[in-house]
N, C-alpha and C positions, 0 to 999 in steps of 0.2 A: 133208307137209313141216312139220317146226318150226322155229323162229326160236327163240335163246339171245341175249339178252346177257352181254358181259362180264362186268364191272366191277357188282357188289352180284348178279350171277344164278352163276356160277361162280367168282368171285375178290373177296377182301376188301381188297385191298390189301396183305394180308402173304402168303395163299395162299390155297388153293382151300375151295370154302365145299361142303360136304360134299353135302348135299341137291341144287343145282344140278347138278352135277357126276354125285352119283347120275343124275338125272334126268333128264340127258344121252345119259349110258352106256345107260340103260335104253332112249331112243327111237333108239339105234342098233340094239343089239340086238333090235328089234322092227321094224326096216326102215323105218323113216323115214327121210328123205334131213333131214339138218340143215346150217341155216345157222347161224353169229354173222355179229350184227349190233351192232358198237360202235362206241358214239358216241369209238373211242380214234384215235390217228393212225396211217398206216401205220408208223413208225418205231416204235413201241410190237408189233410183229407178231411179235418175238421173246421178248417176255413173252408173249406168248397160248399159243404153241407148247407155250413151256417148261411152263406151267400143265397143259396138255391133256397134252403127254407125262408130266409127272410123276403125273399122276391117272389113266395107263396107257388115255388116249384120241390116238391115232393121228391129227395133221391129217387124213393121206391119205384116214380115213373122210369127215371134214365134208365136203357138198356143197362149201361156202365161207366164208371170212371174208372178213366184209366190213368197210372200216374205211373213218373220214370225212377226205375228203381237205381240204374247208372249210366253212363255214355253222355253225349252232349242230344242238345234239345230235338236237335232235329233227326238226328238218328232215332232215336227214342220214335220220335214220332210217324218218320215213315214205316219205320217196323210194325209200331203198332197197325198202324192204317193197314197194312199187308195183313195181322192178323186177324183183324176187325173184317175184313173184305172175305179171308176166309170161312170166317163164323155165318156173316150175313150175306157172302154173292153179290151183295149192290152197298155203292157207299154214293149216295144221289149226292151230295156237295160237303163241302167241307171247308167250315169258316175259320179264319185262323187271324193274328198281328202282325205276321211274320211271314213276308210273301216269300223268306226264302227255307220256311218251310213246307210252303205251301208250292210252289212251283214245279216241285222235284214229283208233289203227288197226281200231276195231270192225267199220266195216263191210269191210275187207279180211280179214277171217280166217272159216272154216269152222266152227271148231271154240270157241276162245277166248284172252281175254286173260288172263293168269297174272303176278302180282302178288307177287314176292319180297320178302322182309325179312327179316336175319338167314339165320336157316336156318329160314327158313316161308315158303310159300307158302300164296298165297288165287286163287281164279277171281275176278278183276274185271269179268268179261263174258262170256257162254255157258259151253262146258265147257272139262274140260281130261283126257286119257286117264291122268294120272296121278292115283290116289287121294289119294296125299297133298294134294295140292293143292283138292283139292274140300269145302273149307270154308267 
């Protein structure tokens, strides 16, 4: 199972961020069950949609989206990733903007933490099944 942020991993604020998005599509088609995990509010869920269908990704694929109903970003998201870890036993990497939300999650992950900017990604911790990314 992988974990995708939003907001700087799949979308820039004007639209979708090309590599994220690739790299998305590719761990569906390769049978991963994926979550998003953004620090955005529920009422923002119609922006996500629209993003994912116009990049010819299907909600109905995603395990889930998860979005933060209060607390600050990164609370929010290690909690989740705890509950997410629960539901599915394995969370293989988990791509994020925000190495300081991403840092805290090392020891929940199997595989690795994956460190987006712009349109690049780096492994900030163990691996990651996407090449591009293993910089």
């Amino acid at each position: 199972m992988i974990v995708f942020d939003f907001d700087g991993v799949l979308y820039d604020g004007e639209g979708a961020r090309r590599l994220g998005v690739e790299l998305l599509r590719r761990a569906l088609e390769d049978g991963y069950r994926v979550y998003i995990v953004s620090g955005r509010r529920r009422r923002d869920l119609p922006i996500i949609r629209s993003v994912l269908e116009e990049s010819g990704i299907g909600v109905r694929r995603l395990a889930g989206i998860l979005l933060r109903d209060r607390g600050s970003e990164t609370g929010f998201k290690l909690e989740t990733y705890t509950r997410v870890l629960d539901l599915e036993s394995c969370i293989l990497e988990i791509h994020d903007d925000n190495p300081e939300a991403l840092w805290p999650a090392r020891r929940m992950v199997a595989g690795g933490l994956v460190l987006h900017h712009n349109e690049e990604c780096s492994v900030l911790y163990g691996s990651s099944v996407f090449e591009e990314c293993m910089r």
